[in-house]
N, C-alpha and C positions, 0 to 999 in steps of 0.2 A: 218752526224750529227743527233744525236739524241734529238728528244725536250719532258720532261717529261708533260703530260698533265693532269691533273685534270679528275680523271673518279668521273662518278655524287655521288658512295658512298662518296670520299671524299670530293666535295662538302657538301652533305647535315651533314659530321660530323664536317665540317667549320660551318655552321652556326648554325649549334647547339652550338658553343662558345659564338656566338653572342648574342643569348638568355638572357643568365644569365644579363649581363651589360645593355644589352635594358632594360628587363623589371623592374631592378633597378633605372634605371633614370627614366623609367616611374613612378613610384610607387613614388622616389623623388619631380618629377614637379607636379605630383597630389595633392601635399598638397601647391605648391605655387600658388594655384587658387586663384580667391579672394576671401579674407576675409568678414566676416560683422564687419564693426566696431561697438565697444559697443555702445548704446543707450544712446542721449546723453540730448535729452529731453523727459519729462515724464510728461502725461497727469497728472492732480489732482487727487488723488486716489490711485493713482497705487504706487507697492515697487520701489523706485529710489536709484539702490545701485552706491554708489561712492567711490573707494576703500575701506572698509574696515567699512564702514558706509553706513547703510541700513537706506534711509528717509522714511516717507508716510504725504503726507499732506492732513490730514482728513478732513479739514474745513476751508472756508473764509467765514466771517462777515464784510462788510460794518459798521461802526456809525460813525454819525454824533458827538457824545458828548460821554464821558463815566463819570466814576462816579454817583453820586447824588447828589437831589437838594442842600444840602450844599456845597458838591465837586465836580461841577463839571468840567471838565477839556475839552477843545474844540480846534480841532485841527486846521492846516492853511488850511487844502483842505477838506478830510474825514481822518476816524480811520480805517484801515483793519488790520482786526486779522485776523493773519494764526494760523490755531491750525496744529501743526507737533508736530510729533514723529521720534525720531532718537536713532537707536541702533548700539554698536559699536559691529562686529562681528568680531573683529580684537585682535591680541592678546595682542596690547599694550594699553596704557591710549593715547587719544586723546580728543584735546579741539577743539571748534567748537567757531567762531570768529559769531558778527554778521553779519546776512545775508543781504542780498542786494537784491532789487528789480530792472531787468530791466525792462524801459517802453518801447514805440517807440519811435524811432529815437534815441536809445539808453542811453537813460534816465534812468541815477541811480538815486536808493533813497535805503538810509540807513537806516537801522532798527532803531527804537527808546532806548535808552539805558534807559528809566523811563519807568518802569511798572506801574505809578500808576494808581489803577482804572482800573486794568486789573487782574481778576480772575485767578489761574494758569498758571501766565506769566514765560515764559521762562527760565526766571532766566539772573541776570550777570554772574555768576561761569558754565562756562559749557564745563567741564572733563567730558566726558565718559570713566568708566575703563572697560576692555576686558567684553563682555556678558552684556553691562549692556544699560537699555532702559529709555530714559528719553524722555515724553512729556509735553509737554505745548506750551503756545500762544508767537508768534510773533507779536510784534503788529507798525503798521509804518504809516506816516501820507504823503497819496499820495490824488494825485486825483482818480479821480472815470475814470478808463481805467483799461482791460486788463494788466497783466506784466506776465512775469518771476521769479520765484524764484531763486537764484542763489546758489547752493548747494556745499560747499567746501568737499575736501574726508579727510580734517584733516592734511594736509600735511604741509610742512612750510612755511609761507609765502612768497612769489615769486615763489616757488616752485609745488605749492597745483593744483590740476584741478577742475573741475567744472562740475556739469552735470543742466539741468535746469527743474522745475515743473512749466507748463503752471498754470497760474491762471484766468481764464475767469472770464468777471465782472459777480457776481451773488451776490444773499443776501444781496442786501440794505436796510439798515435800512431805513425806513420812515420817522421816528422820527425826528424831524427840530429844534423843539423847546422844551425849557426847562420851564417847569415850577415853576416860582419860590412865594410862598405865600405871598403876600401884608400883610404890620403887619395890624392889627387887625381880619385879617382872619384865621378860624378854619378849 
């Protein structure tokens, strides 16, 4: 009886088949490494894109009061204005709902829907169509703490994601008091 044996040429031309499909699945499981998932809070300052929607939150203002001495309007904690900018680089028209403030212990507070006595405010109507950049002030009546900004990508509601802009407390106003002119005084 005769037993055929493997001489070492055809060995090494066996595994040279093997090659090709090794180094495909290598090349395969290379890309199932892990991921970085997208960033999903954004210091003040910095571009915070959220689908399809590029933020930047240029500025917080603490006040005590806004308006003037005829008008003036005084809130239940403090007034913090956020001045943002938000461009839609997306191809469709999106509206942008108001924002929300988280605090600690997970404390919302909703944006104020009265601009009054706020310069450049926001606006109620706020459609972005594709390319287009609209800024102005948020303006919301918190206490005086750290939050969150809470940044929608435009999506439908229940459906929409979020990305968040740290807001460290800076820039309080001073300001306490109002002054108002006793009649007779000039």
């Amino acid at each position: 009886m005769k037993y055929w044996a493997w001489s070492p040429s055809l060995r090494s031309l066996h595994l040279l088949w093997l090659f090709p499909p090794v180094l495909a699945s290598c090349l395969l499981l290379s890309g199932c490494g892990p991921q970085t998932a997208p960033k999903s809070v954004y210091p003040m300052g910095e571009r915070a894109t959220n689908g399809s929607i590029v933020y930047n939150v240029i500025q917080t203002v603490w006040k005590t009061q806004l308006g003037n001495v005829l008008n003036t309007r005084m809130p239940q904690n403090r007034f913090l204005l956020i001045t943002l900018s938000a461009t839609n680089s997306g191809g469709r028209e999106v509206s942008l709902p108001f924002f929300t403030l988280e605090g600690p212990g997970g404390k919302e507070i909703k944006e104020l829907e009265n601009g009054e006595g706020v310069e450049n405010w926001f606006g109620l109507l706020r459609t972005l169509k594709p390319a287009e950049t609209h800024q102005g002030i948020l303006l919301f009546d918190a206490p005086l703490t750290s939050f969150r900004l809470r940044l929608t990508d435009g999506g439908e509601p229940g459906s929409e994601k979020f990305v968040w802009v740290d807001i460290p407390l800076q820039n309080i106003d001073t300001d306490t008091s109002v002054t108002v002119p006793l009649p007779g005084q000039n």
